[in-house]
C-alpha positions, -999 to +999 in steps of 0.1 A: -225-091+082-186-099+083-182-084+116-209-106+128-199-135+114-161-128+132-177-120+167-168-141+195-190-150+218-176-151+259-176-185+259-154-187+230-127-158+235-106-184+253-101-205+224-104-177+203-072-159+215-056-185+210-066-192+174-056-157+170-020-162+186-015-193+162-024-173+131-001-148+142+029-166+148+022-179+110+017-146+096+050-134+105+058-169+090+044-162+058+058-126+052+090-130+064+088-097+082+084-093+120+094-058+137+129-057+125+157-057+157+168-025+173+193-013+156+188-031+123+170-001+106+177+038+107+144+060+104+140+099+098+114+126+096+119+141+060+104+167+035+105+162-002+101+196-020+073+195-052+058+217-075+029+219-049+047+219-015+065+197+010+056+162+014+061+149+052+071+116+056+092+090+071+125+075+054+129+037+071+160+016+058+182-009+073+211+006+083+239-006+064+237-004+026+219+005-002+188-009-014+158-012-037+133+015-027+099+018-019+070+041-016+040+034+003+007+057+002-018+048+027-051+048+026-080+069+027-071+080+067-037+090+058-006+085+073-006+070+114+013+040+137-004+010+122+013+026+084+045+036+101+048-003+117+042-013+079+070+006+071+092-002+090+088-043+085+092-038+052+127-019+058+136-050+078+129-069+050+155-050+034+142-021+012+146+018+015+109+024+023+090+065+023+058+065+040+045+096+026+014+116+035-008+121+004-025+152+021+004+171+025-008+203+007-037+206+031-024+188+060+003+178+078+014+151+095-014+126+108-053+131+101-072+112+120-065+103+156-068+067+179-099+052+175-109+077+151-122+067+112-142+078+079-171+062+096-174+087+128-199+116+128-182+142+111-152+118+099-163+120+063-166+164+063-128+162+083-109+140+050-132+160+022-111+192+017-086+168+018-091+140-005-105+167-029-074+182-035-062+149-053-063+140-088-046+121-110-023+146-119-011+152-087-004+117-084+021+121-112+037+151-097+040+134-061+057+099-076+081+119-098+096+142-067+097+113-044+117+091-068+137+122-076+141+127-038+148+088-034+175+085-064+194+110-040+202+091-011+229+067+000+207+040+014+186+036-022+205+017-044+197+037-078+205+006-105+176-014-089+137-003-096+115+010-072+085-005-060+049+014-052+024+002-028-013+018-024-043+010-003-078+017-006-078+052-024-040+050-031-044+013-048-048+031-079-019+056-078+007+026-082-005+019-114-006+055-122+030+062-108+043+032-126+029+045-161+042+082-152+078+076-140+081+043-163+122+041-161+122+038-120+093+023-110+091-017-121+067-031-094+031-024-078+013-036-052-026-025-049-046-036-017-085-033-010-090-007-038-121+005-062-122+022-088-094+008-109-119+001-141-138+032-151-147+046-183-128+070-185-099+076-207-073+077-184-087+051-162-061+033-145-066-006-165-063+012-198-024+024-185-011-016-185+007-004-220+026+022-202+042-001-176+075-024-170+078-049-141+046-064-125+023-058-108+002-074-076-037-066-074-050-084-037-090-077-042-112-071-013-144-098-014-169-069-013-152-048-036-153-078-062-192-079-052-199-046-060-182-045-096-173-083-105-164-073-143-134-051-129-113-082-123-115-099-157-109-064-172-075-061-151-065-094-166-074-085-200-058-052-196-026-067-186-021-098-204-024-077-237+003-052-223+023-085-217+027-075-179+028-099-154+000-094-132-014-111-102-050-101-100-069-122-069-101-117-054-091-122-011-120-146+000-138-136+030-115-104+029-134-069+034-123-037+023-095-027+042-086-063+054-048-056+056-038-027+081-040-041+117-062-011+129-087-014+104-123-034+120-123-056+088-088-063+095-077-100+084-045-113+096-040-147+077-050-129+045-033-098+049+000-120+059-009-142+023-010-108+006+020-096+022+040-125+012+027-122-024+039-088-024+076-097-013+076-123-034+067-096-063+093-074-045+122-100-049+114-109-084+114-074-099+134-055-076+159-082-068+199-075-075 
């Protein structure tokens, strides 16, 4: 029904575009972070060892310095450009940034391929084996090597905290890494994701106690339809932990509105989430 109601008709692509062009030029407004200059940020292929295996992923950071860092899980398609060009605006916003491949212990390196998603014949059966091979325990043992890895290096400025971004099947392992590796990890950012109130006793609301920093929680419109309790839960959870939490249901925003190759993708709220999101970055992770 969204992607009907965002279909352009011939007659309209004219004006359309150009709609789209406007909105673009104030998304890069809004976030502050259009494709950094050449030169401006340094990037590298890298492997972190863990207690499981190798993680792959990239390293972006501006060149000179060192700075608060950052790592970014994407979501459930794993790692690929559109994630990388996240990345890398985020570096030229001025933070030390991993892009790390969740799947690393079955798979290396990039999933799915152009065009390809979840939704194809067969996509589902390719990510299973995958996705499978994830709990929350592994989550813990990922975010404590990669801060580990990160404290390490010259361009990660060690006395700031570190930030944690997740989307869709990640959104939850920000809250989960901040409650594991409490001392180093003061600020998360959770886009389009499910599953973050559950009954379970581990499930990620009831870990708000375990936390420092804040927190940013951008909620898909759909997702808030299918479970509309979760958000006053998140609220609860939080204000009794006394963290600050910004917990927003995205209006007219489908699952997986924010990267630019998703087909639910929405640039003037993704760009409005994005600026929350460095504006949680600066507050928590500033100098």
């Amino acid at each position: 029904a969204y992607l009907k109601r965002k279909a352009m008709t011939r007659r309209g692509f004219a004006g359309g575009a150009a709609a789209t062009i406007a909105a673009g030029s104030r998304a890069l407004s809004a976030c502050a972070t259009p494709p950094p200059e050449p030169g401006t940020v340094t990037e590298s292929e890298i492997l972190i060892p863990t207690p499981d295996g190798t993680v792959d992923a990239l390293f972006i950071h501006p060149a000179k310095g060192a700075h608060a860092a950052v790592i970014m899980w994407p979501d459930i398609h794993g790692v690929r450009p559109a994630f990388f060009d996240m990345a890398r605006r985020l570096a030229g916003a001025g933070y030390s940034v991993i892009a790390a491949n969740p799947y690393y212990r079955t798979h290396t390196g990039r999933l799915f391929g152009d065009g390809e998603t979840i939704r194809d014949e067969g996509g589902r059966d390719k990510v299973r084996p995958h996705y499978e091979a994830l709990t929350p325990a592994t989550v813990i043992t990922d975010s404590a090597a990669i801060v580990a890895w990160l404290d390490a290096q010259d361009a990660v400025d060690s006395a700031r905290g570190i930030g944690a971004i997740g989307f869709c099947m990640t959104g939850s392992w920000t809250l989960r890494a901040a409650a594991s590796v409490t001392s180093r990890i003061e600020a998360t950012a959770s886009f389009h994701v499910g599953g973050l109130v559950t009954e379970a006793e581990d499930s990620p609301h009831r870990l708000a106690d375990k936390m420092q920093g804040g927190v940013l929680i951008a909620i898909a419109e759909n997702d808030h339809e299918r479970q509309p309790e979760a958000q006053g839960a998140l609220i609860a959870a939080f204000e009794a932990a006394e963290i600050p939490a910004e917990i927003e249901v995205y209006a007219d925003a489908m699952h997986g509105w924010v990267p630019t190759d998703s087909r639910a993708h929405n640039p003037e709220q993704s760009a409005r989430a994005w600026a929350r999101m460095l504006a949680l970055f600066e507050r928590e992770l500033g100098a």
